[in-house]
NUKEDO-8189 format. One record per residue (C-alpha): residue in three letters; chain; x, y, z. Coordinates in Angstrom, 1 decimal, padded with zeros to 4 digits. Each point is the difference from the previous one (the first is absolute). Last residue first. Layout:
N
{node Ala A {X Y Z}} ...
//
This chain:
348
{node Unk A {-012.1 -001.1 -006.6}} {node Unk A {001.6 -001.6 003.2}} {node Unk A {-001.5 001.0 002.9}} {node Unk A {-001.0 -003.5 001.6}} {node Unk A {-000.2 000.3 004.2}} {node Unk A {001.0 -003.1 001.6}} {node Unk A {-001.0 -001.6 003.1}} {node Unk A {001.0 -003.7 000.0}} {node Unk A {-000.2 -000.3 003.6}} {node Unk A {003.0 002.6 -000.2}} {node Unk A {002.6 -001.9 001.8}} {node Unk A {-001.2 -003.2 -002.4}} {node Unk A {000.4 002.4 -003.3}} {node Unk A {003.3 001.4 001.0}} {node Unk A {001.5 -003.7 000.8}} {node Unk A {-001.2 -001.5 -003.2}} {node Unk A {001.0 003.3 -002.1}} {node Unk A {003.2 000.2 001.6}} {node Unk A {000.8 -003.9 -001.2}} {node Unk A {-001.2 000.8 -003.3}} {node Unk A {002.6 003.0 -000.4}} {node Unk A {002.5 -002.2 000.3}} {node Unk A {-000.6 -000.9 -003.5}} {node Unk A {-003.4 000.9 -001.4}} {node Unk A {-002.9 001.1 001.5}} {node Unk A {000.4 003.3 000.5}} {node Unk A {000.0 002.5 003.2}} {node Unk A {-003.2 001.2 001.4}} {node Unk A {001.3 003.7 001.0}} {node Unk A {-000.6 000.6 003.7}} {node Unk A {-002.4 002.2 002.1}} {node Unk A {-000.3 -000.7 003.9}} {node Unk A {-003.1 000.9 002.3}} {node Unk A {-000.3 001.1 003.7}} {node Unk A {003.2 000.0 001.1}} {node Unk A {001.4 -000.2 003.8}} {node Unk A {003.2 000.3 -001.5}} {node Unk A {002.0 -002.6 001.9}} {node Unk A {-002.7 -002.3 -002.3}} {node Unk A {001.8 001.6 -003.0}} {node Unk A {003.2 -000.7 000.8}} {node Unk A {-000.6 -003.8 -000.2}} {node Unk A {-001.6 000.3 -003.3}} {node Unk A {003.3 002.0 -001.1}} {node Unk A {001.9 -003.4 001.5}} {node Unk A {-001.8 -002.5 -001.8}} {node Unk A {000.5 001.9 -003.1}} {node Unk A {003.4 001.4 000.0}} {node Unk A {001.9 -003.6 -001.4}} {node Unk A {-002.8 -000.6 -003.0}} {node Unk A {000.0 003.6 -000.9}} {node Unk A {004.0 -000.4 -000.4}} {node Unk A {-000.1 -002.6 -002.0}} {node Unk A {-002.4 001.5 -002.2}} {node Unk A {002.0 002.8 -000.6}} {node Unk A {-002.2 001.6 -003.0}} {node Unk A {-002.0 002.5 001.6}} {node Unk A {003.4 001.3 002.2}} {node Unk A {-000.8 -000.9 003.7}} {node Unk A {-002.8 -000.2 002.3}} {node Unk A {000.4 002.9 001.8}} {node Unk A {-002.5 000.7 002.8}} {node Unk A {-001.9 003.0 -000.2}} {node Unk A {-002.3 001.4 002.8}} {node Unk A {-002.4 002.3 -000.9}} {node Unk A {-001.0 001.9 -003.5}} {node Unk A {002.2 002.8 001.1}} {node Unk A {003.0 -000.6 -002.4}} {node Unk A {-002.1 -002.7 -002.4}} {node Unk A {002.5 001.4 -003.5}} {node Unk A {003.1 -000.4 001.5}} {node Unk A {-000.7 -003.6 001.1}} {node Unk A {-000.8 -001.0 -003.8}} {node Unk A {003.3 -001.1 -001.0}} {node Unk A {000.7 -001.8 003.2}} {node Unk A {-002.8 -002.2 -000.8}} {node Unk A {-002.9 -000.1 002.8}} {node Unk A {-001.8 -001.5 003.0}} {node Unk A {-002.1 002.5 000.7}} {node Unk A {-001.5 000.6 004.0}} {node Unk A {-002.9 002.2 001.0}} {node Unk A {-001.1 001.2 003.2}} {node Unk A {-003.5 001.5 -000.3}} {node Unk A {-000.8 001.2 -003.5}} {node Unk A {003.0 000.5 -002.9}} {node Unk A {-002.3 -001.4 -002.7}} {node Unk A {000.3 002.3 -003.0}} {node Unk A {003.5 000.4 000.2}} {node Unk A {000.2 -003.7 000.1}} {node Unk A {-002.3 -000.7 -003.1}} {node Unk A {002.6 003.0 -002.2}} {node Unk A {002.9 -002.0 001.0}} {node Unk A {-001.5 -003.3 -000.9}} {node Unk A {-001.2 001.2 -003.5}} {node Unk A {002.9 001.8 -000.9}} {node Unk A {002.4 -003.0 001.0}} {node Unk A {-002.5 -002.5 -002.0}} {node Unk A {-002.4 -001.5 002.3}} {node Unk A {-000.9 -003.7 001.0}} {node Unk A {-000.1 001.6 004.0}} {node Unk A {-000.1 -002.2 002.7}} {node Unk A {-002.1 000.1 003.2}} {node Unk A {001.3 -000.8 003.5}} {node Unk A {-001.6 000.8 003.0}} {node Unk A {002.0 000.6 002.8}} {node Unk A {000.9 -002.9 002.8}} {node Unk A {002.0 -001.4 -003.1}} {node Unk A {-000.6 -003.0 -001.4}} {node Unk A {002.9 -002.7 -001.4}} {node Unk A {-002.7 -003.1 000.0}} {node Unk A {-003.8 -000.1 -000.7}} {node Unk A {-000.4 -004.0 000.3}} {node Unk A {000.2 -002.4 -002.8}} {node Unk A {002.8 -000.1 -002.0}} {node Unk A {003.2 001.2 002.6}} {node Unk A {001.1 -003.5 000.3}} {node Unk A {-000.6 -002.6 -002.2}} {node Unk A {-003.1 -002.5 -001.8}} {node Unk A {-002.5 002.5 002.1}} {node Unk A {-003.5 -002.3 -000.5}} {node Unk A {-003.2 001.9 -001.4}} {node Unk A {-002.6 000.4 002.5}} {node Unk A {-000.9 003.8 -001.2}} {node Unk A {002.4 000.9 -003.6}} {node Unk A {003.7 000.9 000.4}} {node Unk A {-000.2 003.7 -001.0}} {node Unk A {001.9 000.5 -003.0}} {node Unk A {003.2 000.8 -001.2}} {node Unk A {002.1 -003.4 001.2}} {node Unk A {-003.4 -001.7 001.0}} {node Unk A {-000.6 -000.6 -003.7}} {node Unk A {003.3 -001.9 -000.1}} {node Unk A {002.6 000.4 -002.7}} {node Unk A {000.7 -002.5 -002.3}} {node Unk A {003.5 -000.7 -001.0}} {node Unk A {000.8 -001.9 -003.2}} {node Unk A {003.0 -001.2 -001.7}} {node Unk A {002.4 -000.5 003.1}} {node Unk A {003.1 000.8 001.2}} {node Unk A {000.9 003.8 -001.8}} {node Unk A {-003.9 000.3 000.3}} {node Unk A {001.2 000.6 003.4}} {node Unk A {001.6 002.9 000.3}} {node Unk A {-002.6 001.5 -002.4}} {node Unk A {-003.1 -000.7 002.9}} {node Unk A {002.6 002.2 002.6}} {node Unk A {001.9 -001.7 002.4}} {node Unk A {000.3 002.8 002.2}} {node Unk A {-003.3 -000.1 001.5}} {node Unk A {-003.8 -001.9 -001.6}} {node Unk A {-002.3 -001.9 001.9}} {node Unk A {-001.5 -003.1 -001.1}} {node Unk A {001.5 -000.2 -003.4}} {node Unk A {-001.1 -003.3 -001.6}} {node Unk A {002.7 -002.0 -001.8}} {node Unk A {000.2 -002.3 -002.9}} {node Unk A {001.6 -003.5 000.4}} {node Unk A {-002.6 -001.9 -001.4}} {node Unk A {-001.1 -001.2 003.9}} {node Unk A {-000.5 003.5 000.7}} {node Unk A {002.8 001.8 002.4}} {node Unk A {-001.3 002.8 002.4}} {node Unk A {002.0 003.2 000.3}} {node Unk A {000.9 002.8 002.6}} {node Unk A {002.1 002.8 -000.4}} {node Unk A {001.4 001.3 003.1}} {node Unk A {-000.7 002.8 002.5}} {node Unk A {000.0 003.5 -000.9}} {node Unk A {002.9 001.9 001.5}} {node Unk A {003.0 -000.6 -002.4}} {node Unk A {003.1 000.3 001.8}} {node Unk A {-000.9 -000.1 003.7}} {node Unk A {001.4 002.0 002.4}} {node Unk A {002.3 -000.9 003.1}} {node Unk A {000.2 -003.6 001.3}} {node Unk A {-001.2 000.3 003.1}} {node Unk A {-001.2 -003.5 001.4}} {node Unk A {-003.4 000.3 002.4}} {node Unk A {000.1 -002.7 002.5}} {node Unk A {-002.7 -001.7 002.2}} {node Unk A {-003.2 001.7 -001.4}} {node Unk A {-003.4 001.7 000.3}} {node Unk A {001.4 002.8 002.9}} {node Unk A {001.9 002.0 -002.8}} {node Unk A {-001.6 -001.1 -002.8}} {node Unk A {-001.4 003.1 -001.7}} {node Unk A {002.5 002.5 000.6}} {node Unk A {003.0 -002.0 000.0}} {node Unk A {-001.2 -001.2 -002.9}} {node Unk A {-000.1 003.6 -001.6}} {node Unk A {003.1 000.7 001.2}} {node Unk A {002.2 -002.7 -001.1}} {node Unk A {-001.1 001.4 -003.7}} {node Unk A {-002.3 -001.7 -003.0}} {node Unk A {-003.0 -001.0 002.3}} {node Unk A {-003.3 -000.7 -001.8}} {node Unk A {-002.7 002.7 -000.1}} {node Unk A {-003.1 -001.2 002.1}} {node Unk A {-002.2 -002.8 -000.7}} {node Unk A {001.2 -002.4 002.4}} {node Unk A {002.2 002.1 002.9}} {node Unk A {003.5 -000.4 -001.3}} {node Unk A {002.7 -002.7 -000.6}} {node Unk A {-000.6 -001.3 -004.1}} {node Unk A {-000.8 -003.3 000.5}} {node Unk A {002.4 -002.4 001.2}} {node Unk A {000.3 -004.0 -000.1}} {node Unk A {003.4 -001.2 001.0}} {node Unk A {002.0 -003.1 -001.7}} {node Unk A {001.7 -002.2 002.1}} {node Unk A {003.0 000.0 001.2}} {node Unk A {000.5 003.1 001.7}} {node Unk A {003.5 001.2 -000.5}} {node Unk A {-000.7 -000.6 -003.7}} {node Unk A {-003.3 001.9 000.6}} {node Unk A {001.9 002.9 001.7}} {node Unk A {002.9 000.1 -002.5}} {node Unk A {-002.7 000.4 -002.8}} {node Unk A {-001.5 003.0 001.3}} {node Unk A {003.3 001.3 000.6}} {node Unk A {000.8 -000.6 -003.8}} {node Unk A {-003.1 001.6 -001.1}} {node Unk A {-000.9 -001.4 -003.0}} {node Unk A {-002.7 -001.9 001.5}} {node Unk A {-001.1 -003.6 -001.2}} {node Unk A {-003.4 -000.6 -000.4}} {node Unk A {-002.6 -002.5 000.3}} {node Unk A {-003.6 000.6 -000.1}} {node Unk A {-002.1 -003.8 001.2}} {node Unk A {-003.2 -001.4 -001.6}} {node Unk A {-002.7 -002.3 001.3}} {node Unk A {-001.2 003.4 001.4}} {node Unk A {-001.4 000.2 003.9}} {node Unk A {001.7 003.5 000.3}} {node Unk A {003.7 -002.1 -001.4}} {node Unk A {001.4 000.6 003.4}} {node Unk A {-002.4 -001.4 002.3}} {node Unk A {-001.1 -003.0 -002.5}} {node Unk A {003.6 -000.9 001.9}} {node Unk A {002.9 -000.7 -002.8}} {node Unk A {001.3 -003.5 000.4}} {node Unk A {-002.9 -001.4 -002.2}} {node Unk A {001.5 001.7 -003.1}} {node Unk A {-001.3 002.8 -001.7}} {node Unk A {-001.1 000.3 -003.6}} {node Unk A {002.0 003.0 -001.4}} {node Unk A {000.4 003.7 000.5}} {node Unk A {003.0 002.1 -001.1}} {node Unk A {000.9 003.0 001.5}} {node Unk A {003.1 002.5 -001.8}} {node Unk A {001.3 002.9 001.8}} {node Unk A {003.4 -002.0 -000.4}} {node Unk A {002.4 -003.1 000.5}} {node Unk A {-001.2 -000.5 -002.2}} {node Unk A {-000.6 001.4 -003.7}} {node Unk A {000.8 -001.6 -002.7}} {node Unk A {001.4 -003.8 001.0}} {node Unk A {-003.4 000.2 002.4}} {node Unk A {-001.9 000.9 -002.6}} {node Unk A {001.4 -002.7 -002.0}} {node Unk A {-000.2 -002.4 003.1}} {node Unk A {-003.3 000.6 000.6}} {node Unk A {-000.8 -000.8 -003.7}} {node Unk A {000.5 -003.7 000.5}} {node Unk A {-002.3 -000.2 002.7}} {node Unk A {000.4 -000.8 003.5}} {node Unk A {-002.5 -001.0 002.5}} {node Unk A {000.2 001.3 003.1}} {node Unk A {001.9 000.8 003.7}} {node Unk A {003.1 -003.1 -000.6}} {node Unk A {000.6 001.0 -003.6}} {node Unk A {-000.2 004.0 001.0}} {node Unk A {003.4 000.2 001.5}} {node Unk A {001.9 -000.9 -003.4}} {node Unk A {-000.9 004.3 -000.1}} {node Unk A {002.4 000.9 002.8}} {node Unk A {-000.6 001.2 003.4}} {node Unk A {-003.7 -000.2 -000.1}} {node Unk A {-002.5 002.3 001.0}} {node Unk A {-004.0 -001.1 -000.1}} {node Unk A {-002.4 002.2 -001.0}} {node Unk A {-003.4 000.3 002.2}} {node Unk A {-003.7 -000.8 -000.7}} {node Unk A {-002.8 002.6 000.6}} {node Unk A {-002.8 -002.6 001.2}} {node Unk A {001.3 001.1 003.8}} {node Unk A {-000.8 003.2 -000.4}} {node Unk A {003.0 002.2 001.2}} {node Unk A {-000.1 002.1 003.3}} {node Unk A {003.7 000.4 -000.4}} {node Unk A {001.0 -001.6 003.2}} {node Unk A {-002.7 -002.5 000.2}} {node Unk A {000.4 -001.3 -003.6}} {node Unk A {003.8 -000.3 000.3}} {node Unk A {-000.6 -001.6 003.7}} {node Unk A {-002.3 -002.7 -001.9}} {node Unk A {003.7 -000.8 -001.7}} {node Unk A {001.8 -000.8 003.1}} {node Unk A {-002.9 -002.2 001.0}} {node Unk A {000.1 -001.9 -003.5}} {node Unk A {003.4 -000.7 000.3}} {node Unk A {001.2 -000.9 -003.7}} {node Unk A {000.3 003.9 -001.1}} {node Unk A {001.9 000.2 002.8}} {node Unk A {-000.3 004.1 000.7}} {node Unk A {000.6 003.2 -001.9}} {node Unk A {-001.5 003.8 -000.2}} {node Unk A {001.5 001.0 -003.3}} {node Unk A {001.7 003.5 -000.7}} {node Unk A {-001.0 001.3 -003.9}} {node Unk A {001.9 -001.1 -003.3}} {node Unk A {003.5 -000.6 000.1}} {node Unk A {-000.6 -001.5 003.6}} {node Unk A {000.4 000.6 003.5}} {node Unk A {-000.7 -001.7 003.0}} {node Unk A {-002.6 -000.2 002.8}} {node Unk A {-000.1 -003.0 002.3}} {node Unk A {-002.4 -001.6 001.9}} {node Unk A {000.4 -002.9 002.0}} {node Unk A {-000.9 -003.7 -000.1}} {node Unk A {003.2 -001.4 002.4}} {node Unk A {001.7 -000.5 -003.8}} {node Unk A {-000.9 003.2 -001.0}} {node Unk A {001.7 002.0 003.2}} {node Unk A {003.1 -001.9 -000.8}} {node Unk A {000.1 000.6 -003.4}} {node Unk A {000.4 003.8 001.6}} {node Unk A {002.8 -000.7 002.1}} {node Unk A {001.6 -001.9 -003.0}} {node Unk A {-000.2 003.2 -001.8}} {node Unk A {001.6 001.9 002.8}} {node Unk A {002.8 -002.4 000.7}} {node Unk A {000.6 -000.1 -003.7}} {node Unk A {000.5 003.6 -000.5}} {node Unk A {001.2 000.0 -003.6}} {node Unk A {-002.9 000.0 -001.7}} {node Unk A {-000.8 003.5 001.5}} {node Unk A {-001.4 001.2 003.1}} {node Unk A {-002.4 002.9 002.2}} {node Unk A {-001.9 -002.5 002.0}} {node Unk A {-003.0 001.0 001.7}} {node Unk A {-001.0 -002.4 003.2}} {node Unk A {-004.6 000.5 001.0}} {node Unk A {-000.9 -000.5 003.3}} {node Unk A {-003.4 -001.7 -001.3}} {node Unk A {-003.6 001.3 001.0}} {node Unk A {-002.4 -002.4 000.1}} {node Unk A {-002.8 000.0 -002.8}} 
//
């Protein structure tokens, strides 16, 4: 692709001149990086189907990976699909937040956008920047997470700057994000339940506060089977990777300690608790995942260890396999896709 002279813009909400700089840029059918809750998104008019072929292009993205669509407030997504009745008790709950919901699209959204889907992902950010900039806009702006497809998604200015540096027309700083793993995404069935696509902050409890029954897809732990369709982002392709291999460990802290000392060939990295650093001192190179119980903050360091680790010129990383309930789902889905789904089972 050309090379773009690329603008970064260090604001806040309250630089308007800025913001409406960067609306700008969208409105001609530029690119622009911006921050949200979750991870930075690479944004363009999700209604220009030019502007949003540029996504693809500048991430390297498959084109049948559909995109989420960014709205400024959640009565937005009457004119972009279909509405049902429980989208506005999720959205009472829970937006504006790390929350995606996906709904029969309307004609006005390209096929572009939706990956060739008769369906459309709507969200509306938290991130009151994020929000500025598509009320600024106008109309709402389709953005994938804003790094090099399959790699670890961007949760700092710097990692974007990194990757799309060249690729786009403005990159917004907004400092860190809070969370780190990118939203919760749900499908609504005609009875009202839901199907979890791809699991984040939201957690499956969170929302059985809405509805009765939430059933969570196969694709969510599994490998999405050969020629079956991606129904949302992040369900189809091997996503998050490192340049290092990746292989997690469904240990017990003895057990994971005791397979790292044992396999400390060539240049390896562990992923690990902060309770069980102490014990892997010259085991290779340790990056701190947090406290074992801190969720949260596993969710906020893990795009950026993975990061580290490819400045590391590693030749494998161990990790614990987190659990599969609460937040800890949304780790386990993004751990098991960096990995390729390579896990080694110690438990006894």
């Amino acid at each position: 692709m050309e090379s773009k002279c690329t603008k970064v813009l260090k604001i806040t909400e309250n630089n308007t001149a800025e913001i409406k700089y960067a609306a700008d840029v969208l409105s001609r059918g530029g690119l622009v990086v911006f921050p949200t809750e979750t991870v930075y998104g690479l944004g363009a008019d999700a209604l220009n189907e030019a502007a949003v072929r540029n996504i693809y292009e500048a991430k390297g993205r498959p084109s049948d990976n559909p995109l989420i669509i960014h709205i400024s407030s959640p009565e937005e997504a009457e004119k972009y699909a279909y509405t049902h009745s429980i989208y506005y008790k999720l959205a009472e709950r829970f937006m504006p937040g790390p929350l995606t919901v996906v709904m029969k699209a309307r004609s006005v959204v390209p096929s572009v956008t939706r990956g060739g889907l008769d369906t459309v992902a709507v969200r509306c950010p938290k991130n009151a920047l994020a929000r500025a900039l598509i009320a600024a806009f106008g109309r709402p702006v389709a953005a994938p997470s804003a790094n090099i497809s399959g790699t670890p998604s961007p949760t700092s200015p710097s990692h974007v700057i990194k990757d799309m540096t060249g690729r786009v027309d403005v990159i917004i700083d907004g400092g860190e994000c809070d969370f780190g793993l990118e939203s919760t995404i749900v499908s609504i069935n005609d009875d009202g339940s839901l199907i979890l696509l791809r699991p984040g902050r939201i957690t499956v409890d969170d929302l059985l506060l809405v509805v009765d029954e939430v059933r969570i897809a196969d694709a969510v732990t599994d490998k999405l089977p050969e020629g079956a369709v991606a129904l949302s982002p992040g369900m189809k392709y091997k996503h998050y990777a490192p340049k290092a291999d990746l292989v997690l460990l469904d240990a017990s802290d003895e057990e994971f300690v005791e397979f790292v000392r044992q396999n400390t060939e060539g240049r390896v990295g562990i992923i690990a608790y902060t309770e069980l650093i102490p014990e892997l001192d010259g085991c290779g190179r340790v990056f701190d995942f947090g406290s074992r119980d801190e969720e949260e903050e596993h969710a906020r360091r893990l795009f950026s260890i993975l990061r580290l680790t490819d400045e590391e010129s590693l030749d494998k990383i161990y990790a614990p396999l987190p659990r599969t309930e609460g937040i800890g789902l949304a780790l386990y889905n993004r751990m098991i896709r960096a990995s390729a789904h390579k896990i080694i089972r110690m438990r006894r």
